[in-house]
N, C-alpha and C positions, 0 to 999 in steps of 0.2 A: 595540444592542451597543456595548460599549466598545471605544475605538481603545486598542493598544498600551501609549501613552503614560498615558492617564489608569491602566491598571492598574499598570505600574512606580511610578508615582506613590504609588498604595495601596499599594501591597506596601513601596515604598521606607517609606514610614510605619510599617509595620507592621515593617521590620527593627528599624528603628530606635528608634520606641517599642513593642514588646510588649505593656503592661499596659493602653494606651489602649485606651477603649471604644469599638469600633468597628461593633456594633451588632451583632455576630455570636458565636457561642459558639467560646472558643478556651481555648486553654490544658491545662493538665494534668487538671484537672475534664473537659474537654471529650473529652480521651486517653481517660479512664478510659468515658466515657461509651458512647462507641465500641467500649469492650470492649480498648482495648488492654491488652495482661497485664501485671501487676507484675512478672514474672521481667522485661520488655523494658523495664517502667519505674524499675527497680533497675539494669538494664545500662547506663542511659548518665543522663552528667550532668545533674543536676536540671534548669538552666537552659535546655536546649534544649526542654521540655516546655511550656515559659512562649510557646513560637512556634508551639502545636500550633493549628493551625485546618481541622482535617480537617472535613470535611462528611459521613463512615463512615469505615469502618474495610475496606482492599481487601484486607487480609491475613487474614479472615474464613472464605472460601474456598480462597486462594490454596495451590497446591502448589508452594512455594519451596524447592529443595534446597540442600542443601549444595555449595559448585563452580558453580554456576547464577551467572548473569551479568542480571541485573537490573539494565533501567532505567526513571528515576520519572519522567514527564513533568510539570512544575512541581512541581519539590522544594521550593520555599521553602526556608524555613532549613534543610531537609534531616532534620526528623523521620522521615520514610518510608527516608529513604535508613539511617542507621543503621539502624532498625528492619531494613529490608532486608539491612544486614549483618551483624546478628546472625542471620540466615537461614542467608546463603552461607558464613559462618565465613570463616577465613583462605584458603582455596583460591576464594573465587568472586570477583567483583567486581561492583560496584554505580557505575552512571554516576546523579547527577543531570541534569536540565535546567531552564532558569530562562531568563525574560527580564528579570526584574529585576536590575541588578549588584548591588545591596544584599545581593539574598535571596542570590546567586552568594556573594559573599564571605561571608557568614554561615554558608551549609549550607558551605565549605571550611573555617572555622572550628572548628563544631561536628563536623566530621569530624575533625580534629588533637584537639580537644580530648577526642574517644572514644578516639582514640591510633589510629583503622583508616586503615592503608597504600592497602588497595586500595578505595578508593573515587576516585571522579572526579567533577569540579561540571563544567556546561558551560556557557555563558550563549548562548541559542540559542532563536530558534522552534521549533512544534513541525512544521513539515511540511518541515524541510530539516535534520536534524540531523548533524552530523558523524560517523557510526557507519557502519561496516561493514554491508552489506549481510547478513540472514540471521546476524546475532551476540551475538542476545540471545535467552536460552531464554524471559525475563518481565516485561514492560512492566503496572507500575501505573502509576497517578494518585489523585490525590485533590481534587478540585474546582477542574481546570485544563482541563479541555478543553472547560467551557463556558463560558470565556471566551475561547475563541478564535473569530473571523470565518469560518474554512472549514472545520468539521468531519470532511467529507470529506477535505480532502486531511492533516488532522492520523490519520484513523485507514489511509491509503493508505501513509501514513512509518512509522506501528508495523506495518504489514503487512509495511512493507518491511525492517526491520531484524530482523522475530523472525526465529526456526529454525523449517524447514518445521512442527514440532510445537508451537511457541512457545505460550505463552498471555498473555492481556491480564485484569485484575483492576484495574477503577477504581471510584469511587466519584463522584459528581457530582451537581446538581442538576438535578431530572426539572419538567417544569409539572405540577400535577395539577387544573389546575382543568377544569372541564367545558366553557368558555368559551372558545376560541378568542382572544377579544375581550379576555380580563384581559391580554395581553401588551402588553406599552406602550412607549414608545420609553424611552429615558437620564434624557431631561430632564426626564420625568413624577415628580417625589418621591412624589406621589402613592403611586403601585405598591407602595410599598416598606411594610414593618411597619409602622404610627406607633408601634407603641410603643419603636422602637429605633431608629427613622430620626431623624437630626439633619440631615435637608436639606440636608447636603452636598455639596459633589461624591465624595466618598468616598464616599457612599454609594448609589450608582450599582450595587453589587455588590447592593445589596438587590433591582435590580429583574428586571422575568420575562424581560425583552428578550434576546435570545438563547439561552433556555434551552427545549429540547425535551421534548415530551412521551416518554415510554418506547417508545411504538411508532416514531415518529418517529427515536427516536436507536438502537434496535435494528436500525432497517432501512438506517441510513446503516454497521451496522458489517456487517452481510450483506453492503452491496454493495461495501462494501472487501474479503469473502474471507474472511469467520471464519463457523463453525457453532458451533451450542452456545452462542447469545447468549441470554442472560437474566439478568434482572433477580431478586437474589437478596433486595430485600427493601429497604424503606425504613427509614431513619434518624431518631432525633431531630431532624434540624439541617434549622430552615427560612429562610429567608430573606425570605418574604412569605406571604401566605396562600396564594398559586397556586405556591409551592414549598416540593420538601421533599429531602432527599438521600435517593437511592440507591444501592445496589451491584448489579456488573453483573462478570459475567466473560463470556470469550469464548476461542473455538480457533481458532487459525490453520489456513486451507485449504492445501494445499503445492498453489502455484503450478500443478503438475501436474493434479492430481484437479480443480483450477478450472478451468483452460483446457478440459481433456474435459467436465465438469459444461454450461459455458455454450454451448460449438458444437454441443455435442449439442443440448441445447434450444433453440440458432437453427435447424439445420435439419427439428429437428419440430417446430417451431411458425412458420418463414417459408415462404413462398415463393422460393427461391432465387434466380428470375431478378428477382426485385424489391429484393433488398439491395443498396446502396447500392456495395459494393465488384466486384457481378458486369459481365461483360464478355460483351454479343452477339457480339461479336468479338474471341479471346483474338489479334489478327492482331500486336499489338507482341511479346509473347512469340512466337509462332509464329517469326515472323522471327529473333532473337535466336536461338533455341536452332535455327534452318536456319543461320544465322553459325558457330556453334558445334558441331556435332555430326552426323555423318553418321547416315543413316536405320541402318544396324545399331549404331550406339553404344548404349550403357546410357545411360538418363535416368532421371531421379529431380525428379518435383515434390512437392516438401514443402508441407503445409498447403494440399492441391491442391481443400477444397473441394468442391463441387459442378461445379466451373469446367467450360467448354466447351473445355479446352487439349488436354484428352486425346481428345477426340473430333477434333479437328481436327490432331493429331497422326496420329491412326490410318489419316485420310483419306491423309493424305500418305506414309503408306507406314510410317511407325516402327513395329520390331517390338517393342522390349526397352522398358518401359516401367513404372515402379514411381511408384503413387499412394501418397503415406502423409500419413492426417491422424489428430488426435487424434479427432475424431469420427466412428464407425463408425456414425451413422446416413446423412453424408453421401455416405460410401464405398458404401452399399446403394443411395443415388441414382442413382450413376452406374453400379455394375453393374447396375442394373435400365433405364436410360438408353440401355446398346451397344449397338449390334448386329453390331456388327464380329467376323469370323471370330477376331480377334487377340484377346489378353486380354489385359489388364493384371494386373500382382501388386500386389494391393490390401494398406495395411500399415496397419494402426490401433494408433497408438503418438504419444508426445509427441515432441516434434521433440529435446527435451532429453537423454531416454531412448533415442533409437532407435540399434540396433546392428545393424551390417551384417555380413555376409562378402562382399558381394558389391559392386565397387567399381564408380562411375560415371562416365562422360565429362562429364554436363552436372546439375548441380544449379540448381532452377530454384525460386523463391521471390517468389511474388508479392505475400507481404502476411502472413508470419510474423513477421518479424525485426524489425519494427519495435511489435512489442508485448512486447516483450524488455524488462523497464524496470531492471531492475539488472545491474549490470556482471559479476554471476556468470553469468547466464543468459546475457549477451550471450558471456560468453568461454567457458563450454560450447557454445553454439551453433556457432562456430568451429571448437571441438575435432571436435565429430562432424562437421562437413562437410569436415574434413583428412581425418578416419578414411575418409570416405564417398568421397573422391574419387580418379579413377588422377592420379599424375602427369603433367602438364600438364593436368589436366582444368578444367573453366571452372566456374561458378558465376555465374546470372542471379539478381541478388535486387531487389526493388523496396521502398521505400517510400516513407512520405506524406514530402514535400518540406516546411522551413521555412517558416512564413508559412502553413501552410495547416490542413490536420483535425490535432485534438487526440485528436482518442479516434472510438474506429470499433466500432460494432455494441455500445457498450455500457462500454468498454472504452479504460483511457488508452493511446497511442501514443508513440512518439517520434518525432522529424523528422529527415533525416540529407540532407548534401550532402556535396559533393566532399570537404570537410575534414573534417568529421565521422566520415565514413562510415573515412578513412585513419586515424583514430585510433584506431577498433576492431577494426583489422585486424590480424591476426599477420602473423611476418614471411614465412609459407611463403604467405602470399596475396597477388597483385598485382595491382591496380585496374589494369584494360587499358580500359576505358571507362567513360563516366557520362553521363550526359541525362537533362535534365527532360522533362517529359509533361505534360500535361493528362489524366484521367478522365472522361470524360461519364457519372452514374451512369444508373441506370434511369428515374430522376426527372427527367431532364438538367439534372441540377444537374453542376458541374465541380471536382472534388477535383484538388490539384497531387499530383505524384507524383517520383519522383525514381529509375532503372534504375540499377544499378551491374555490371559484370561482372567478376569475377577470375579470376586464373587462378592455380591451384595450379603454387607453385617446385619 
């Protein structure tokens, strides 16, 4: 796979001369061949056609409305992006993205030169892109995202910036050979077409080395959170004999329906006292919420799991006591688990969604909040636990500590400390303590951890 640098390189060539043979099919010929329509190759100036080096065509399929906020991940000179705003008309906007400056300043260019206002270039990777969370209705591409080193986390950034209903429509090149083995490293010229390979370093784009068979790159966008992936049919445009271009579209999972989809299938298909996050002894919480809360208080553990807190709460005398997870297989665990006179009011609802009448002294979170990965979810999460709590009421939440788990049960995380943690806090909540921990899991392996308690102003 190619570092960064050798692709700016290519592209940078490619802004700049155009018409050079560069061993791949491009241009307005190339447009047409794709199927893009004459009414969009009448709309915009001739010359930007001369920089078409699409590998399909993602607007094929695509359901691009009018007003819809599309963006193109490797714009290049920005073919796609106009193309994309003659979609949205004047009420929508369209962002490019580019790591090339060259291609940056070119698709800005040819953006002025259509005369369209709302268009925007970015010069940016594709797994940290400057976009609002959740504010884009339609993420294409067209033969940029197998060029990139971590797939994964380039389709975890278009997860993160669609709208819960968002869709994705790209176009890329798929391996098709039957061989495992035809994939070869950079340096190999070998790989590449001979009939159009000039042994370059340019032509490094010819070879299979980072590029994914269909099943392979279907199942990398599943497990970023989309359904409805499929591959809608291959292209003219190949690059070697063990490639060929595809198109593929796909539906954004809203966060919600995911999170319930995954914990339900962890707790029918694990063992619960053997996941990694379960506690033989829930006795650090225990403590914490005996600190906080008298045995007739209302308590409320969110994302409560399987966990042994509520059983060893009940031991200790708590009468008022509300479990809510998103998965209601786990919640059947533990009512089939009791045997306590007491009952708990069991609530199966997303922690994002849930709505209360009924307010609580001690909100207790052992390992929800820290799988919150964009700033919306994080500051609903907030809002419902203000709605949730009485005045003065406290809130125990935990999560994985800096320096330590990345992603838990499948699943990326975030890591939070004293500073961190103060910077996602509203003003009506006060951090009144914080300590780190050590986890012993089931395996006795040791996860760091990080306890924070607030109290509602």
């Amino acid at each position: 796979m190619a570092d960064n640098q050798q692709i700016i390189n290519l592209y940078t060539e490619l802004a700049q001369n155009p018409n050079k043979d560069f061993g791949w099919d491009k241009g307005l010929e190339n447009a047409k061949a794709h199927g893009y329509t004459q009414a969009w190759i009448d709309a915009l100036p001739l010359e930007v056609w001369e920089y078409c080096a699409a590998v399909g065509n993602p607007f094929q399929d695509a359901n691009i409305k009018e007003g819809d906020t599309v963006l193109d991940l490797g714009c290049g000179a920005g073919v796609d992006v106009l193309v994309s705003r003659l979609h949205v008309g004047v009420s929508g906007k369209v962002v490019g993205v580019d790591i090339t400056p060259k291609m940056v300043e070119k698709a800005r260019e040819h953006a002025k030169l259509a005369g369209f206002d709302n268009v925007q270039i970015l010069e940016s990777g594709f797994d940290d892109i400057g976009i609002e969370d959740e504010s884009v209705d339609v993420v294409i591409s067209n033969g940029a995202i197998n060029l990139t080193s971590c797939k994964e986390s380039v389709f975890a950034e278009i997860y993160r910036v669609l709208k819960p209903d968002g869709k994705l429509y790209f176009a890329d090149m798929i391996d098709i050979s039957i061989d495992d083995g035809a994939c070869c490293s950079v340096e190999k010229s070998t790989c590449c077409d001979s009939e159009n390979s000039n042994e370059s370093e340019e032509d490094w784009a010819n070879c299979v080395a980072g590029t994914l068979r269909q099943d392979e790159l279907i199942d990398i966008i599943e497990k970023a959170g989309f359904t409805d992936v499929a591959c809608t049919g291959l292209t003219h445009y190949t690059t070697s004999e063990a490639t060929q271009g595809a198109t593929f579209h796909a539906s954004k999972i809203p966060a919600i329906q995911r999170r319930e989809k995954h914990w339900d299938s962890i707790f029918k298909t694990k063992d619960y006292t053997q996941v990694f996050w379960h506690q033989t002894s829930p006795s650090r919480s225990l403590n914490l919420i005996q600190n906080y809360a008298k045995k007739e208080n209302a308590i409320i553990d969110v994302g409560c799991g399987a966990s042994l807190l509520v059983d060893a709460l009940l031991d200790e005398g708590y009468q008022d006591i509300t479990l809510l997870d998103t998965s209601n297989t786990c919640l059947t665990l533990v009512k089939e688990r009791l045997t306590s006179t007491v009952t708990p009011s069991y609530i199966c609802s997303d922690i994002l969604t849930f709505k209360t009448h009924k307010l609580y002294t001690l909100w207790h979170d052992r390992a929800v909040f820290h799988f919150l990965l964009t700033k919306k979810e994080r500051e609903r999460y907030f809002k419902v636990l203000e709605e949730s709590l009485i005045d003065g009421g406290f809130a125990v939440i935990s999560t994985f500590a800096p320096h330590g788990e990345l992603s838990c049960a499948g699943l990326e995380t975030r890591a939070y400390d004293k500073e961190s943690m103060l910077a996602e806090l509203p003003k009506t909540l006060q951090l009144v303590d914080y300590e780190k921990f050590t986890h012993f899991t089931p395996k006795n392996t040791e996860q760091a951890y990080s306890v924070f308690v607030m109290k509602k102003c």
